[in-house]
N, C-alpha and C positions, 0 to 999 in steps of 0.2 A: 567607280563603283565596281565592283566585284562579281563581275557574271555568273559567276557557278551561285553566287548567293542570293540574286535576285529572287523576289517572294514570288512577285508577277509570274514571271515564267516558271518558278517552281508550282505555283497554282495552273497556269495555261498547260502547262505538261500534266500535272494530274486531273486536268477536265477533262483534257483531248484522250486519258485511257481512259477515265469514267464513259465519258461520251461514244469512246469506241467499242463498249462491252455492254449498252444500254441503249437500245433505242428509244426516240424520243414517242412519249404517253399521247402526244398528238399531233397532226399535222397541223403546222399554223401556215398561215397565207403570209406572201412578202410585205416587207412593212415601210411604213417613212419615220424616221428616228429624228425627235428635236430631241437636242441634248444642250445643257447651260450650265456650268459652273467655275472651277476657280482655276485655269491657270499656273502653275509653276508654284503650287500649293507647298512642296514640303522643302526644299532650298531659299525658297523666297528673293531669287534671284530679278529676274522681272516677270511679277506678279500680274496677272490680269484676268479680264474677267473672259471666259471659251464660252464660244456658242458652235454647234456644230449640226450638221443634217443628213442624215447617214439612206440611202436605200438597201434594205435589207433583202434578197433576196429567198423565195421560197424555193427555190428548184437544190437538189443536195447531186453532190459529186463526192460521195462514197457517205460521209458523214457533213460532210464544208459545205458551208452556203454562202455563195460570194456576196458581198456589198461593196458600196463603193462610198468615199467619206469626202466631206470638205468643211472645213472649222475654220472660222476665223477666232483670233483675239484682239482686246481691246489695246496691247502694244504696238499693234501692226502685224504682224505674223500673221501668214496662213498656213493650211497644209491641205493639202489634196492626194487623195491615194486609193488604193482597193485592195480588198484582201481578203480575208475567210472568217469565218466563224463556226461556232457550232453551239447549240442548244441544251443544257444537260437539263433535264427537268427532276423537280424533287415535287413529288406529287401531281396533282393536277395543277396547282398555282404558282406556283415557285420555277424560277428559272434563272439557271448561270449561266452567262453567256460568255467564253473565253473567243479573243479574237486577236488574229496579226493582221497588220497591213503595213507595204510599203506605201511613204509617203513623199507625195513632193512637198521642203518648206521653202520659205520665201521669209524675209525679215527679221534681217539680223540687229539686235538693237545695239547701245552702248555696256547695256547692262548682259547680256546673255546673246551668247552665240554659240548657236548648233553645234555646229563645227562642219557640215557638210547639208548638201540640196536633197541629199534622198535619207530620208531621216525612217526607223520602223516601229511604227506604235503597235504595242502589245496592251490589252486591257481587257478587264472582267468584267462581268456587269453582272447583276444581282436583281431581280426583277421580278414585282407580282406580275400574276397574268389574269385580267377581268374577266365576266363572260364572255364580250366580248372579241376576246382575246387580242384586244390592247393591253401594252403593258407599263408599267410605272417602277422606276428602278432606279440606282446606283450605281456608278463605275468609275475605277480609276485605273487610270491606262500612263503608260509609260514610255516614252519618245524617245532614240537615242542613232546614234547614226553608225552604230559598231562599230567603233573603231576605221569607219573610212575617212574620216577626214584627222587632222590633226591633234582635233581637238575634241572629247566628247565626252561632255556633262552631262547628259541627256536631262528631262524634265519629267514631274507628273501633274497630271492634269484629277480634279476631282471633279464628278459630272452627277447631275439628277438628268436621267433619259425617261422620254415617253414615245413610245413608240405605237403608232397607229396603222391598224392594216391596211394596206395600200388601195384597196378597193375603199374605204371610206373618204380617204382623199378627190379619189375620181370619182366620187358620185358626187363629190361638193359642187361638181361642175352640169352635172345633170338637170336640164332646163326642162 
């Protein structure tokens, strides 16, 4: 694949000046992110089904809001890793969410290999935001090990996310 041509990053690069010339319409609270969907979607190499659970971070270090990610697939494969984000909002409900993270993977199949353990997913997400302010969204993010190991295919992943703010979570525990 053709770096300078990637959409992903040509998109990530113009959130991150959107995002750095626009501050965001409102503060939201740190969230917990389930995310589900399809796996190694546009090569069809070995296909499966992602499920992932992301902690989102409210505190910001200039524009970035770290989270931290771990996804399995129904191949066997994990990844585990953290990284940054940022929020670009379009209006009050709409939200892009451009993000990198380095990632550790684990499970190489017969069908598809990484090519290296520290693999870096880039991804957008596309998301309404409720009153609320849970949100319910789309993203497809892109895995690839830049060129440090041998070999590098990289994969995309297609996801539906819903992301719930993190104090909703802790209150489910409140007796």
């Amino acid at each position: 694949m053709n770096k300078r041509n990637n959409p992903l990053m040509i998109v990530l690069v113009a959130a991150l000046i959107i995002g750095a010339t626009f501050s965001a319409r409102a503060d939201d609270p740190d969230y917990l992110t389930f995310s589900g969907g399809w796996f190694d979607f546009n090569r069809q190499k070995d296909q499966g089904g992602e499920f992932s659970l992301e902690y989102r971070s409210d505190k910001k270090f200039l524009f970035f809001k770290p989270f931290i990610h771990a996804a399995g697939v129904t191949n066997g494969m994990t990844f585990l890793g953290a990284g940054v984000l940022i929020d670009v909002y379009f209006g009050k409900r709409w939200v892009l969410t451009p993000s990198f993270a380095p990632t550790w993977w684990r499970g190489k199949t017969d069908d598809l290999d990484l090519g290296h353990a520290l693999e870096f997913r880039t991804r957008v997400e596309f998301a309404y935001r409720f009153d609320d302010r849970s949100r319910l969204g789309v993203s497809i993010s892109h895995s690839s090990n830049a060129s440090l190991g041998d070999e590098n295919p990289g994969t995309e992943s297609f996801m539906v996310n819903y992301s719930m703010p993190f104090k909703k979570v802790t209150g489910l525990f409140d007796w």
